[in-house]
N, C-alpha and C positions, 0 to 999 in steps of 0.2 A: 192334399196337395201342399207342398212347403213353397213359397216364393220368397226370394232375395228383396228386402226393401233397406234403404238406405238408415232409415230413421224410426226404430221401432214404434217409439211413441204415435209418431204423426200416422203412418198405417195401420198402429191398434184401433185410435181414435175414426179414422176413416171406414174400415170395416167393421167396428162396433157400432159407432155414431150414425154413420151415412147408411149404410147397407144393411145395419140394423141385425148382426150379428152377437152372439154372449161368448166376452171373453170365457172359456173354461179353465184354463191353466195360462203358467207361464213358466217359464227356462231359465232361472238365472234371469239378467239384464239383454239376453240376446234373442229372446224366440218367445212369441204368446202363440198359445193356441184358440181358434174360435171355430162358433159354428151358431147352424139356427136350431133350435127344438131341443137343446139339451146334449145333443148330441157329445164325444169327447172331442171330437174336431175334423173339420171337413177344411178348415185351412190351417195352415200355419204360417206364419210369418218371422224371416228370421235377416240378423246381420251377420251371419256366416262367414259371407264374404268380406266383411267391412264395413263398419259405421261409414256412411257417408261415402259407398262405392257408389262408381256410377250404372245406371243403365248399360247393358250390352248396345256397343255402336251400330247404325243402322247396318242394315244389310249380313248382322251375323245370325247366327244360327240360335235362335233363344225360345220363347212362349211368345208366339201373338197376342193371343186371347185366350179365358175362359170365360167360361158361361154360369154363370145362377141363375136357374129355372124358378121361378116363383109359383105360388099357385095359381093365379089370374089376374088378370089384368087389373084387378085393384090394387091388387100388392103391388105390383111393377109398379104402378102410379105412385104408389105411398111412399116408394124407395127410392124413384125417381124425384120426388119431392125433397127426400129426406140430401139425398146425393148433392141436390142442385142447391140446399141452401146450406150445406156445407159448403159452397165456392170452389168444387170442383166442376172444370166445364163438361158437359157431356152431351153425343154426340147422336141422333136418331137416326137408327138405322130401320128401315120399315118400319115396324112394330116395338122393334129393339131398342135398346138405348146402349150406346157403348161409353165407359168411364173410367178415366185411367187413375189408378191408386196415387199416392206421392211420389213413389219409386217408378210410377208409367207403364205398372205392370195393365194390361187393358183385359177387363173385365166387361164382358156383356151381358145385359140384366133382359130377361124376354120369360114371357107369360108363358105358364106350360099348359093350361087347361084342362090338362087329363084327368079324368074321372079317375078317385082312388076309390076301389072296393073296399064293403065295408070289413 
């Protein structure tokens, strides 16, 4: 998934730091790639649009939310931890926790529990 953030740095830092992602790559000055497990990358984040564009205005057609499934509810904890002493505020939804990057892109963090076979 690629999302538009305004400030590469500050959303490297947030989904590295906070959510506890590995940068893998990056693009020149405009786009990092990360992810969890090694993977080459489950997000991207880029200034495509513009250093320092803004958010799509309310009511337009954009990304609500996504989702990162954790393994359980310890992770969710750890990340939720990690999130909230970053000074981003975040939001509990039942189980969930909802947290919006620098750029407000809103990301919700909920425990998957599924048994992986071996």
């Amino acid at each position: 998934m690629h999302l538009h953030v305004a400030h590469l740095a500050n959303a490297e830092a947030f989904y590295r730091d906070g959510v506890g992602f590995d940068l893998t790559a990056r693009y020149g000055s405009s786009a990092s790639f990360l992810s969890p497990g090694g993977y080459h990358h489950h997000i991207a984040i880029n200034t495509w649009a513009g250093v320092g564009a803004p958010s799509p205005p309310a009511g337009s057609i954009d990304l609500r939310e996504f989702v990162a499934k954790l393994p359980n509810a310890a992770e969710l904890e750890r990340v939720v931890t990690r999130v909230s002493h970053s000074g981003m505020p975040l939001e509990e939804i039942g189980a969930d926790a909802l947290v919006r990057d620098p750029s407000q892109n809103t990301l919700r963090l909920m425990a998957s529990e599924e048994k992986v076979l071996p």
